[in-house]
MARLO-644866 format. One line per field, with one value per atom (N, C-alpha, C, O): residue in three letters; atom name; z, x, y. Coordinates in pm, 1 decimal, decimal comma, always signed. Layout:
residu [Ala  ...]
atome [CA  ...]
pz [Z  ...]
px [X  ...]
py [Y  ...]
END
This chain:
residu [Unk  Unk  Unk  Unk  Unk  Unk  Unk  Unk  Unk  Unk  Unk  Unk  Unk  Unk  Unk  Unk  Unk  Unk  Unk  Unk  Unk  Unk  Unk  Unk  Unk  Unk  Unk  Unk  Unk  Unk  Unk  Unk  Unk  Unk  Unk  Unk  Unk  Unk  Unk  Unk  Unk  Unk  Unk  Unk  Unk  Unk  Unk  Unk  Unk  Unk  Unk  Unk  Unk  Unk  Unk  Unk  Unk  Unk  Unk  Unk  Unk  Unk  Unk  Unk  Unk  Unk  Unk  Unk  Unk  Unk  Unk  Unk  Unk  Unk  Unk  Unk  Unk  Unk  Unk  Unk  Unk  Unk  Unk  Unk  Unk  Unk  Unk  Unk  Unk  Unk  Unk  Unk  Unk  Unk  Unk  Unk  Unk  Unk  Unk  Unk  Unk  Unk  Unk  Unk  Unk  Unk  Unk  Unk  Unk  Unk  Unk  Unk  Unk  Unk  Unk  Unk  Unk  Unk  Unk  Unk  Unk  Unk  Unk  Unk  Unk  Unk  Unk  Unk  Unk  Unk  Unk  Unk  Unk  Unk  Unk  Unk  Unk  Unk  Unk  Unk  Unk  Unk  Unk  Unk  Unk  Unk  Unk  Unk  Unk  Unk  Unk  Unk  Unk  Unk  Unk  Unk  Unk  Unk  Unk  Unk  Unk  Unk  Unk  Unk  Unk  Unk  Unk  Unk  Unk  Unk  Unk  Unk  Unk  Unk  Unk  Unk  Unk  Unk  Unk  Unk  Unk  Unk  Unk  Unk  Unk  Unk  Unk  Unk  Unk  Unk  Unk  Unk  Unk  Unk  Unk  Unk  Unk  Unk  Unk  Unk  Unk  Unk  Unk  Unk  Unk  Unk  Unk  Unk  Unk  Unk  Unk  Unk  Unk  Unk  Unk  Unk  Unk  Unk  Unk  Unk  Unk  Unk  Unk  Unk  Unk  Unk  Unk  Unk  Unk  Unk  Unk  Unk  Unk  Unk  Unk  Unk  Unk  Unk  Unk  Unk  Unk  Unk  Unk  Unk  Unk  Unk  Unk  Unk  Unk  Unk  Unk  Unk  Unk  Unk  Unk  Unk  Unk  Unk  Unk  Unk  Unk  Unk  Unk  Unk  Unk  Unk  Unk  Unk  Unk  Unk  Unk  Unk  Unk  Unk  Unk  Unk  Unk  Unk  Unk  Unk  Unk  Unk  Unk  Unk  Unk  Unk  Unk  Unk  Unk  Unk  Unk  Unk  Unk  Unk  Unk  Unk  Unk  Unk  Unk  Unk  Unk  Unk  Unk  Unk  Unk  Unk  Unk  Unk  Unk  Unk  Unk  Unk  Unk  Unk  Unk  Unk  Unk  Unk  Unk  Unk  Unk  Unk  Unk  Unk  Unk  Unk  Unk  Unk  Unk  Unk  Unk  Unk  Unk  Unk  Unk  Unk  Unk  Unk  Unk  Unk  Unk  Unk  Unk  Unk  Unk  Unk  Unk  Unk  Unk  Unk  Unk  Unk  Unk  Unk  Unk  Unk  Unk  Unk  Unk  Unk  Unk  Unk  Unk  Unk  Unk  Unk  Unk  Unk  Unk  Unk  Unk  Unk  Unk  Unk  Unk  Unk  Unk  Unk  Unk  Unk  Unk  Unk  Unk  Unk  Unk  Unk  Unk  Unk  Unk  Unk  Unk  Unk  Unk  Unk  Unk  Unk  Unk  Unk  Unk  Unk  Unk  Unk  Unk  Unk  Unk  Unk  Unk  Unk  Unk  Unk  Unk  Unk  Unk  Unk  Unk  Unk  Unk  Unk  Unk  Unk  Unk  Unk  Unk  Unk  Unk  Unk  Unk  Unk  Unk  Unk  Unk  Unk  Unk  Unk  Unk  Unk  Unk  Unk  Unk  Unk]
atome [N  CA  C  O  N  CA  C  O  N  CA  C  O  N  CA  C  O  N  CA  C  O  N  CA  C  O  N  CA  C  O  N  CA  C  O  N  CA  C  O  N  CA  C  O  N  CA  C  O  N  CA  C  O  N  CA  C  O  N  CA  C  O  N  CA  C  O  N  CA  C  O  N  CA  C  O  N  CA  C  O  N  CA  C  O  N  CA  C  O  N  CA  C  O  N  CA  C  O  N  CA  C  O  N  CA  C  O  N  CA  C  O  N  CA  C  O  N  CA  C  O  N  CA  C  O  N  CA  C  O  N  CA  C  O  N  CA  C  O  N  CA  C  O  N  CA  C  O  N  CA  C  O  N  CA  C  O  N  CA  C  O  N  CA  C  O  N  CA  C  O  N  CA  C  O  N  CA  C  O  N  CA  C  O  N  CA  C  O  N  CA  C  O  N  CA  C  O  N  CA  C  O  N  CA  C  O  N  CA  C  O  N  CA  C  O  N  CA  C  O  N  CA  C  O  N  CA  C  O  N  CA  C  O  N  CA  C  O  N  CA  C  O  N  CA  C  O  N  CA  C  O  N  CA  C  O  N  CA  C  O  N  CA  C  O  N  CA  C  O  N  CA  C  O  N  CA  C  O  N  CA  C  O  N  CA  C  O  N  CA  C  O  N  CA  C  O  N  CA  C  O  N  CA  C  O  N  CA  C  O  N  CA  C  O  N  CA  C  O  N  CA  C  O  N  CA  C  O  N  CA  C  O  N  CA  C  O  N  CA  C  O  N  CA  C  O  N  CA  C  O  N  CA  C  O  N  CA  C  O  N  CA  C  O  N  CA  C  O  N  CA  C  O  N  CA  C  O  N  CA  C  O  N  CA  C  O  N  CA  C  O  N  CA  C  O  N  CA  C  O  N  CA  C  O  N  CA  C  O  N  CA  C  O  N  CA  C  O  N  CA  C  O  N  CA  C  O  N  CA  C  O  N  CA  C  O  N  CA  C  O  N  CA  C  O  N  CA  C  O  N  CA  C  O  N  CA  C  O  N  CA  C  O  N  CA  C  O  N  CA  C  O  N  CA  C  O  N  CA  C  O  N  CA  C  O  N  CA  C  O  N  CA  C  O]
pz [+432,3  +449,9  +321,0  +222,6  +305,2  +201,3  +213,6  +292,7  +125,3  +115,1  -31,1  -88,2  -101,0  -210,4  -259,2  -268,9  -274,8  -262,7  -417,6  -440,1  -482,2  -624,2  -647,8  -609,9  -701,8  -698,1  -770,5  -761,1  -828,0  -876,9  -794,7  -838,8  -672,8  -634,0  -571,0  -590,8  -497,5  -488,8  -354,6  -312,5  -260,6  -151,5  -73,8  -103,1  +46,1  +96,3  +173,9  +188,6  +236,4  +314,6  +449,6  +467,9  +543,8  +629,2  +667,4  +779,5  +481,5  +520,4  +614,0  +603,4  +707,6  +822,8  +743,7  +687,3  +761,5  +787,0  +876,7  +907,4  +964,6  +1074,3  +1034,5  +942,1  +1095,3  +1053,3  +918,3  +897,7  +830,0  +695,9  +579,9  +460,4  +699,4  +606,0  +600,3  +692,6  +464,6  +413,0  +368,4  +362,2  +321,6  +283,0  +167,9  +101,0  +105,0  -25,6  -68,8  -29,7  -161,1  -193,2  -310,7  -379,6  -369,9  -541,2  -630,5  -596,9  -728,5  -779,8  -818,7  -886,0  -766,1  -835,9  -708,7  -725,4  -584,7  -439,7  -464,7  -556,1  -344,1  -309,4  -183,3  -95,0  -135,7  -4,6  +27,0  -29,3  +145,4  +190,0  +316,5  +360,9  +346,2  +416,7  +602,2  +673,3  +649,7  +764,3  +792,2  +903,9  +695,2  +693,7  +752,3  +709,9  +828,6  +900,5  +848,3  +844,1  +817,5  +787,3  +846,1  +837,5  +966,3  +962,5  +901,5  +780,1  +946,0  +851,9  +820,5  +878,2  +731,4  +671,5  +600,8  +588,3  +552,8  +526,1  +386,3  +334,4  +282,4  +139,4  +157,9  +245,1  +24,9  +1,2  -131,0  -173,1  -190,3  -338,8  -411,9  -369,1  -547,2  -587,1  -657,8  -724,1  -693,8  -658,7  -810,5  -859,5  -865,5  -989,5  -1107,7  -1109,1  -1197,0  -1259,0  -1335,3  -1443,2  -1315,5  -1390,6  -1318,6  -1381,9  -1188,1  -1113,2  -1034,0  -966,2  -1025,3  -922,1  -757,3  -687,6  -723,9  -591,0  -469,9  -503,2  -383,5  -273,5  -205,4  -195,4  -185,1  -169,6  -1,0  +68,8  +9,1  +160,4  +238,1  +240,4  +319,0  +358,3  +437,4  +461,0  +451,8  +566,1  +709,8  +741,8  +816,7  +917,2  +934,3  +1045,3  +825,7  +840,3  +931,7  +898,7  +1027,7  +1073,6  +1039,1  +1072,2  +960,5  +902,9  +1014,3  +1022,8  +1069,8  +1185,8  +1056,6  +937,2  +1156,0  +1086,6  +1054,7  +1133,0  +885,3  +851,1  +771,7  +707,0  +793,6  +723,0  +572,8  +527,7  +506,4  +365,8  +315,7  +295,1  +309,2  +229,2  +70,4  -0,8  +35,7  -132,0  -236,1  -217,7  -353,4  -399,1  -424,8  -405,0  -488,8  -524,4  -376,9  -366,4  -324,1  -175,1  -112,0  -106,6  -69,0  +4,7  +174,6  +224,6  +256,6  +341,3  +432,8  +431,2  +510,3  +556,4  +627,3  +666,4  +646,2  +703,6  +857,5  +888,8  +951,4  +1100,2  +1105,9  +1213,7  +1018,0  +1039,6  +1114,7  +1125,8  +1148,4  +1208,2  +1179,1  +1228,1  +1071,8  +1064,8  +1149,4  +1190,0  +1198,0  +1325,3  +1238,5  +1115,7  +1325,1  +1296,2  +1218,1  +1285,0  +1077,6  +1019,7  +1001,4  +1028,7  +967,0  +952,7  +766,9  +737,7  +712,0  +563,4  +512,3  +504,9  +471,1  +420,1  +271,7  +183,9  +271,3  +95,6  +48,4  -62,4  +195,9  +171,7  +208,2  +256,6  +186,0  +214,8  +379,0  +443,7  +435,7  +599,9  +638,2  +621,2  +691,6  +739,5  +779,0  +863,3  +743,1  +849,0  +975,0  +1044,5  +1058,5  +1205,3  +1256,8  +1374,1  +1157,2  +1226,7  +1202,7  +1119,1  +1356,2  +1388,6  +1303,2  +1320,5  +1211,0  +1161,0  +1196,7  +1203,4  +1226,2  +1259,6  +1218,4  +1185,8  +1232,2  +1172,3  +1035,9  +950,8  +994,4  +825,6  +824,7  +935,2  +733,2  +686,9  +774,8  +891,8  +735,5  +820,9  +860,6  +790,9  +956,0  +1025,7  +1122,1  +1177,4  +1115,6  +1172,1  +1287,9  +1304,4  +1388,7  +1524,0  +1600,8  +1660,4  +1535,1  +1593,6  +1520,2  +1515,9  +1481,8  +1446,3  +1592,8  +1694,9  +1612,0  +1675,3  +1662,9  +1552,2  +1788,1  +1774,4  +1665,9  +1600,2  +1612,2  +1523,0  +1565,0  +1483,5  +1680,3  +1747,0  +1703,2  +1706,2  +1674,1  +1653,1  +1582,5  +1573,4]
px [+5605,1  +5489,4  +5407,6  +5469,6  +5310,8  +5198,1  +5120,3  +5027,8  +5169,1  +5050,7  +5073,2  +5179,4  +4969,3  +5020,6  +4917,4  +4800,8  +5060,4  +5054,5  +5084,7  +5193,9  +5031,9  +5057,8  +5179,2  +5147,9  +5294,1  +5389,2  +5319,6  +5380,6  +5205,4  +5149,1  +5024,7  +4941,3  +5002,1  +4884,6  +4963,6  +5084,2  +4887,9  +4886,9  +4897,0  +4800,7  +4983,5  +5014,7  +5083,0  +5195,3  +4993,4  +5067,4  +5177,5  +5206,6  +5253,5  +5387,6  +5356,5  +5243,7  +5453,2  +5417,1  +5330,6  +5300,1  +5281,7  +5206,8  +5235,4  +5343,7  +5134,5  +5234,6  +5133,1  +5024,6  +5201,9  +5162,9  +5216,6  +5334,2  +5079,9  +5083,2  +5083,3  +5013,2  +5149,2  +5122,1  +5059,0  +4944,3  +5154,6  +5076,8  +5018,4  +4994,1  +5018,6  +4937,9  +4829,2  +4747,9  +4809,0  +4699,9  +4622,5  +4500,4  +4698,4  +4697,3  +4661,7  +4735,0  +4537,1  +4536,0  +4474,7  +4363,9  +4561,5  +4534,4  +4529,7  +4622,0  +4416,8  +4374,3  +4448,2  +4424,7  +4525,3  +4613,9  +4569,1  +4626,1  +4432,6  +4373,7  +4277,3  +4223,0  +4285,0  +4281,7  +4388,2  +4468,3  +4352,1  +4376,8  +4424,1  +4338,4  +4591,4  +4598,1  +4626,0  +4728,4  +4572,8  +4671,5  +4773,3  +4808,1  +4799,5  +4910,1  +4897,6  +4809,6  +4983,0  +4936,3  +4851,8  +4800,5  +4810,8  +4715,9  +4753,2  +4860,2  +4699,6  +4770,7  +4626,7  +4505,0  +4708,6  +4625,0  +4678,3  +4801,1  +4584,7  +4651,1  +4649,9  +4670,0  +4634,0  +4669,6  +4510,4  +4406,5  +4524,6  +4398,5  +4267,2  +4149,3  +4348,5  +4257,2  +4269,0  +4377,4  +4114,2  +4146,1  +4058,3  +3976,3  +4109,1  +4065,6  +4136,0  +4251,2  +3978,9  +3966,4  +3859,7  +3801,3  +3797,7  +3662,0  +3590,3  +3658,3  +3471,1  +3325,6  +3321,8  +3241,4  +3423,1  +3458,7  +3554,1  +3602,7  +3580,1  +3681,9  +3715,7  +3656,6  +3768,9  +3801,7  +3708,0  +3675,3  +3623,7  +3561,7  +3619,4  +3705,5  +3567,6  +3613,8  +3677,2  +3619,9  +3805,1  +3855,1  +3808,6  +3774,5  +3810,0  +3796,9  +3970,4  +4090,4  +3910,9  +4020,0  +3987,4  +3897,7  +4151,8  +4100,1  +4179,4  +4299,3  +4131,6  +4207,9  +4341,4  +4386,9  +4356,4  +4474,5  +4460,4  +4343,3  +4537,0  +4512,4  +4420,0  +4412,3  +4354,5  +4259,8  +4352,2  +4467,0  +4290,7  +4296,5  +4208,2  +4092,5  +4306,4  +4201,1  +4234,7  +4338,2  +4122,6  +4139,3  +4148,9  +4119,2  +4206,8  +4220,4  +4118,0  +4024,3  +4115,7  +4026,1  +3908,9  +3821,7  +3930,9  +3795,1  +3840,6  +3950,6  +3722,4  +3707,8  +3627,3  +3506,8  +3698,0  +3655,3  +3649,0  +3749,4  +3549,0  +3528,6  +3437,0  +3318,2  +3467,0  +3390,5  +3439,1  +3551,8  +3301,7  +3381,8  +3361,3  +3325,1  +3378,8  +3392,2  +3515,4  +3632,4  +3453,7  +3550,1  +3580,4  +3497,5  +3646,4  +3679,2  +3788,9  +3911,9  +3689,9  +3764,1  +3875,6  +3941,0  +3903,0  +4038,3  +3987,6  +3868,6  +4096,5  +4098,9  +3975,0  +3928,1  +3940,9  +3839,2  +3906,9  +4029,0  +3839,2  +3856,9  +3747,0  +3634,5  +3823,7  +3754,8  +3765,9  +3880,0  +3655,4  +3663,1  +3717,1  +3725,4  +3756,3  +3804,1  +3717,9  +3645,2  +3725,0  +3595,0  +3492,5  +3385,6  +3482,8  +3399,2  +3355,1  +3416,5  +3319,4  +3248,0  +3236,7  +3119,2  +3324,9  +3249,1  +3236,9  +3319,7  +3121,2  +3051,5  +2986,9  +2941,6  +3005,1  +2940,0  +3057,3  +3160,8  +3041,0  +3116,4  +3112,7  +3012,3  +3221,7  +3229,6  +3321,7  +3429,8  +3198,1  +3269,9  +3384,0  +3439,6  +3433,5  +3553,6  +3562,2  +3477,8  +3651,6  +3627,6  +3530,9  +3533,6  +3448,3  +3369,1  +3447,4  +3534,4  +3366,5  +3458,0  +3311,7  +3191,0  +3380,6  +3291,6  +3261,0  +3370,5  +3170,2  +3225,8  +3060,9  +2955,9  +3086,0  +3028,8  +2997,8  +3066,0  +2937,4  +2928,6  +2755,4  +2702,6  +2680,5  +2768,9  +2802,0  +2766,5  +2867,8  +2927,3  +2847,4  +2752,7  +2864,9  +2793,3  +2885,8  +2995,0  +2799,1  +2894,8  +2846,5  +2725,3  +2937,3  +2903,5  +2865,6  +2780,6  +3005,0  +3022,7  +3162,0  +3275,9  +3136,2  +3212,3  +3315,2  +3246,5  +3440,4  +3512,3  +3551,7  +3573,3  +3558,5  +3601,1  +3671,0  +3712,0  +3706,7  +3734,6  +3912,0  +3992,6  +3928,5  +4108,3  +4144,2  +4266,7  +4088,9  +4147,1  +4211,2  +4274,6]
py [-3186,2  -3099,9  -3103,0  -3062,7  -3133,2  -3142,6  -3011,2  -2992,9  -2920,9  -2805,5  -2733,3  -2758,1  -2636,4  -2622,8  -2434,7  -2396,2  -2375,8  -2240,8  -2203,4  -2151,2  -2216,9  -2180,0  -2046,6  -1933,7  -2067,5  -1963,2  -1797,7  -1691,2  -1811,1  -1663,1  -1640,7  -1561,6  -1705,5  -1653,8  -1514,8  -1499,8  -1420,5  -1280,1  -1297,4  -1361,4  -1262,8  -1270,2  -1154,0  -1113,2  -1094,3  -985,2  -1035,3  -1154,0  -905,9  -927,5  -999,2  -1045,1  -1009,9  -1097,6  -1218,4  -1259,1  -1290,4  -1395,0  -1525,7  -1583,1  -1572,3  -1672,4  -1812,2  -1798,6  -1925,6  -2055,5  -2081,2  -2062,1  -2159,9  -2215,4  -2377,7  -2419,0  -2445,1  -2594,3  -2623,3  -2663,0  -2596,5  -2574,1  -2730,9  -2747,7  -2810,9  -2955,0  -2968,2  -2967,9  -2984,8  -3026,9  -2909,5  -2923,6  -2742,9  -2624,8  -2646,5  -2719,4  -2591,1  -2546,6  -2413,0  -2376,6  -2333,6  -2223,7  -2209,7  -2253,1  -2142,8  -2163,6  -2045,3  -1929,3  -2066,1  -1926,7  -1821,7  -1735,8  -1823,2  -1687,2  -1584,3  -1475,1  -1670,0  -1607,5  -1460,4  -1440,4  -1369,9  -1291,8  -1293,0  -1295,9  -1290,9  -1221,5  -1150,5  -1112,0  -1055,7  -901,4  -961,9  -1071,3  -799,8  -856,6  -913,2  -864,6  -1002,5  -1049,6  -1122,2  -1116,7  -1215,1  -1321,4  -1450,7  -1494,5  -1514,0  -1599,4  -1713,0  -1694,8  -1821,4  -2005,9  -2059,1  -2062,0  -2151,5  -2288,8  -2425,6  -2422,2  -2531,2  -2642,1  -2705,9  -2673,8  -2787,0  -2828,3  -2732,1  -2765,1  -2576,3  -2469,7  -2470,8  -2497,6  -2430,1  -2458,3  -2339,8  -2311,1  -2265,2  -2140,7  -2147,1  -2157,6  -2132,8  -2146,4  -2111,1  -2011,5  -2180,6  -2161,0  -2210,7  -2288,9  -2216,6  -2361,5  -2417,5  -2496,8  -2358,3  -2469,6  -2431,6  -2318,6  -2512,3  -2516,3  -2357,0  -2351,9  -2271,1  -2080,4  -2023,9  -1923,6  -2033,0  -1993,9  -1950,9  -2007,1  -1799,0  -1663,1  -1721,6  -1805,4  -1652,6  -1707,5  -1594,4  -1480,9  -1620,2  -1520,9  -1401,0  -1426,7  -1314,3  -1197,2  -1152,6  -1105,4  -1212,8  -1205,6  -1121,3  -1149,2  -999,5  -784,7  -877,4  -989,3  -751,6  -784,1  -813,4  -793,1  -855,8  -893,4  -1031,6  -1084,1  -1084,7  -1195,1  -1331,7  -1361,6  -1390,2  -1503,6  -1652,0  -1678,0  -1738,8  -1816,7  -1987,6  -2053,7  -2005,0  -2149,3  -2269,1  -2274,5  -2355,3  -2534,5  -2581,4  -2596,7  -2625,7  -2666,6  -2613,7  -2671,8  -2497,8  -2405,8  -2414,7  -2446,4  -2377,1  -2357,6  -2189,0  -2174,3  -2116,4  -2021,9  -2043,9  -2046,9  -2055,3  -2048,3  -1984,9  -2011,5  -1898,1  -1855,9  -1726,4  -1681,2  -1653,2  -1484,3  -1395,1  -1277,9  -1442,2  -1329,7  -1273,4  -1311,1  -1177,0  -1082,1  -1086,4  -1010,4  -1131,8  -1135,9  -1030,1  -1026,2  -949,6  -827,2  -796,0  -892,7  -720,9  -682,8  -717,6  -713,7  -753,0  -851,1  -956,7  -993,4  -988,5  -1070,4  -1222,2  -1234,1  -1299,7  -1394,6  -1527,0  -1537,7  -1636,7  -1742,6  -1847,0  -1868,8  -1937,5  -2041,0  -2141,9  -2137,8  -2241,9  -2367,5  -2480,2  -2553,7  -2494,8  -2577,2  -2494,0  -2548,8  -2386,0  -2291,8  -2325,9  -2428,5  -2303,6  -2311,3  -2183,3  -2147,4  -2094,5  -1935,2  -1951,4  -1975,4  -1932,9  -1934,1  -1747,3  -1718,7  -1622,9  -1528,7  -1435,4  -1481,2  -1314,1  -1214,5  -1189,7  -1219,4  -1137,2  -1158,0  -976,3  -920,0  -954,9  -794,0  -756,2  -826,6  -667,7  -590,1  -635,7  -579,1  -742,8  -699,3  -830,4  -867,5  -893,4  -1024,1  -1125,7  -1150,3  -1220,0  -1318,2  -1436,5  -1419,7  -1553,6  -1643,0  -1767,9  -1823,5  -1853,1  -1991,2  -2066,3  -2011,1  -2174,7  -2285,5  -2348,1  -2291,1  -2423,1  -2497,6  -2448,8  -2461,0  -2405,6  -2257,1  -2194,6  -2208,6  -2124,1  -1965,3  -1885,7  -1849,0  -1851,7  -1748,2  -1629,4  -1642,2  -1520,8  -1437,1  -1410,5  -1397,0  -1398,6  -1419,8  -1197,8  -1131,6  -1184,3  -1028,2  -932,3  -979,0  -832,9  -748,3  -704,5  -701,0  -677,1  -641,3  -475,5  -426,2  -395,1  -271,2  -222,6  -318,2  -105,1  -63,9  -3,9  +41,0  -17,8  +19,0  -177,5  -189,7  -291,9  -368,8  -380,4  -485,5]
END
């Protein structure tokens, strides 16, 4: 399995990898807890001691996407597959395309 989780990045409880190849996670990201990645997802930031993204709990991140940068990514949010997030993404919205875009916030019992 080729993926690479830096042993001090910040990671909540129940973090899942899904098919975790071709995973990269930058050691200075943020995760809460219940964050689920699948494979080919890099989440990191836009250059060398440059700010990582902090991403709530419950987040779902699809194959392939790239979250990068100093952003905040909310609690149940939901990134699409190959999605590009370069901006901050609400509580509850679901994101998808290169760039990212947010499609819709989800109820608040989610």
């Amino acid at each position: 399995m080729a993926w690479s989780l830096p042993v001090k990045t910040q990671v909540g409880p129940r973090f899942q990898i899904v098919h975790g190849f071709g995973l990269v996670i930058n050691v200075d990201a943020q995760l809460g807890a219940d964050v689920v990645v699948r494979q080919g997802v890099t989440i990191g930031n836009k250059g060398d001691g440059g700010p990582s993204p902090v991403i709530g709990d419950g987040v779902s991140i699809g194959s392939g996407a790239c979250v990068i940068g100093a952003l905040t990514i909310g609690a149940q949010a939901r990134i699409g597959s190959n999605a590009v997030v370069l901006h901050d993404v609400p509580k509850g919205a679901s994101v998808v395309g290169n760039p990212g875009r947010v499609l819709a916030a989800r109820s608040a019992e989610v």
